[in-house]
C-alpha positions in Angstrom: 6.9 4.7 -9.7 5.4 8.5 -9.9 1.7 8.7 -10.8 -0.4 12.0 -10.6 -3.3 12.4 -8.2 -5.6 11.4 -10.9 -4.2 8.1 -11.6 -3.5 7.2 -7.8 -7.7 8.4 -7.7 -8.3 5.7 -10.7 -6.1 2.8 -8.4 -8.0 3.0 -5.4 -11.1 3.9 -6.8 -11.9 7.0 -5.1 -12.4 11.1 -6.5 -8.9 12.7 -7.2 -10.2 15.7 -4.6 -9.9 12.3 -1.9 -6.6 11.5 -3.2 -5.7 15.4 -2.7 -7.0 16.0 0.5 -5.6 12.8 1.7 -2.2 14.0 0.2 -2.6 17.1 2.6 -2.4 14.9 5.7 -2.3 11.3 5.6 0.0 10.3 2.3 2.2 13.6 2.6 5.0 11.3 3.2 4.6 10.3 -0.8 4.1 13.5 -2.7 7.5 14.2 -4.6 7.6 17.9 -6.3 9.4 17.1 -10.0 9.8 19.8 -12.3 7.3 22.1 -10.5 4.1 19.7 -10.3 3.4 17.4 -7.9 3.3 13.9 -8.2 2.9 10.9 -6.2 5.1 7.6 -5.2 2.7 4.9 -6.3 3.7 2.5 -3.5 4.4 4.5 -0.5 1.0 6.4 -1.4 -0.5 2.7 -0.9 1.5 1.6 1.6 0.6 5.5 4.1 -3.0 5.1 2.6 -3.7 1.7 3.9 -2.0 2.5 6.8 -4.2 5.7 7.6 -7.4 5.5 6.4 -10.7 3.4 6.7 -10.7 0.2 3.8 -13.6 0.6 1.4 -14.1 -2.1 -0.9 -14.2 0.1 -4.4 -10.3 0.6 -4.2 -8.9 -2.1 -7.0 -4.8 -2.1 -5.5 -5.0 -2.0 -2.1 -1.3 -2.5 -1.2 2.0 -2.5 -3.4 3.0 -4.8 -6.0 5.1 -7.5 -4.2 9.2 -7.8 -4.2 9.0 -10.8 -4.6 7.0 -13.9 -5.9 4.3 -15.8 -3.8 6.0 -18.8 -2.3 4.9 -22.4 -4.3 4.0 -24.3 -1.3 3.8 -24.3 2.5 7.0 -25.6 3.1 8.7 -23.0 1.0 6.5 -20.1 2.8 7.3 -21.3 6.8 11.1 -20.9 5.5 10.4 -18.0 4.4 8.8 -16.8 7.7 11.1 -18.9 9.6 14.1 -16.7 7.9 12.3 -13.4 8.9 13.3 -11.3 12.3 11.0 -11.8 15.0 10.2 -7.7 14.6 9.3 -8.2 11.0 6.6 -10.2 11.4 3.2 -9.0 11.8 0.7 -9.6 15.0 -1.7 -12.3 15.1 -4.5 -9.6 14.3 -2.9 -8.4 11.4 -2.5 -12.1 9.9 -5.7 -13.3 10.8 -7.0 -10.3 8.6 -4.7 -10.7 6.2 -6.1 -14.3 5.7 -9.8 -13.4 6.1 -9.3 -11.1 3.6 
């Protein structure tokens, strides 16, 4: 999904010059020139952003909106991870985050 600077500003809850310098360097991977203005892929802008830049806790989306639905139970999430390629899933740092978080 496209959004302009100022909305992808209003998402993570930051100033749209932030989201414009950031755009410069860190998410230039997601600005997309349509019709002459610039715009911005919502969840490659997430996904670079998170990627490159210090968390802050006034963001209010801090990663894309999921493929697919949250497994039900245990069981149904170790198939899930089970099923994955051993390159696909994340280090133990990253989960223990993840989970902390």
């Amino acid at each position: 999904m496209l959004v302009t600077f100022a909305e992808l500003a209003a998402i993570r809850g930051c100033t749209k010059a932030a989201v414009t310098h950031a755009s410069k360097s860190r998410i230039a991977g997601a600005v997309v020139v349509k019709d002459g203005k610039k715009w911005l892929d919502r969840d490659l802008a997430l996904e670079l952003w998170n990627k490159n830049t210090a968390a802050t806790p006034l963001s209010k989306v801090s990663r894309p909106d999921p493929v697919e639905p949250a497994p039900k139970d245990a069981k149904e999430l170790r198939a899930r991870v089970d099923a994955l390629p051993d390159d696909s899933i994340p280090e133990l740092n990253e989960s223990r985050a993840r989970r902390e978080h």
